[in-house]
Residue, then its C-alpha position, 0 to 999 in steps of 0.5 A: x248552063x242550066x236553065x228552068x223552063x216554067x210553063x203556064x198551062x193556060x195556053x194549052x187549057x183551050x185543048x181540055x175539057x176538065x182533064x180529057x182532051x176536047x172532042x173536036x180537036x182529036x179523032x181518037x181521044x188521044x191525038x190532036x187533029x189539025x185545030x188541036x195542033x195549031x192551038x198547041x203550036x201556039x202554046x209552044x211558041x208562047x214558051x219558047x217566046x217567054x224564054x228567049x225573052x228571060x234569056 
């Protein structure tokens, strides 16, 4: 069984500034610190939760 998992980026905009990741939420530009992976933890729990809910 296949299924397509559409993803609504608006729930991970809050880590972004235009297209680089926000100062605060990585040491180095490209790794989220503690506050940048809690916002996309939440954003991946949205997809799976819509998901579950289409399936």
């Amino acid at each position: 069984m296949e299924s397509a998992v559409s993803v609504d980026d608006a729930a991970v905009q809050p880590l972004f500034d235009g297209k680089a990741l926000k100062a605060n939420l990585t040491s180095d530009g490209v790794h989220l610190n503690l506050d940048g992976k809690k916002i996309y933890r939440e954003a991946l729990l949205k997809i799976v939760a819509d998901f579950d809910r289409k399936n």
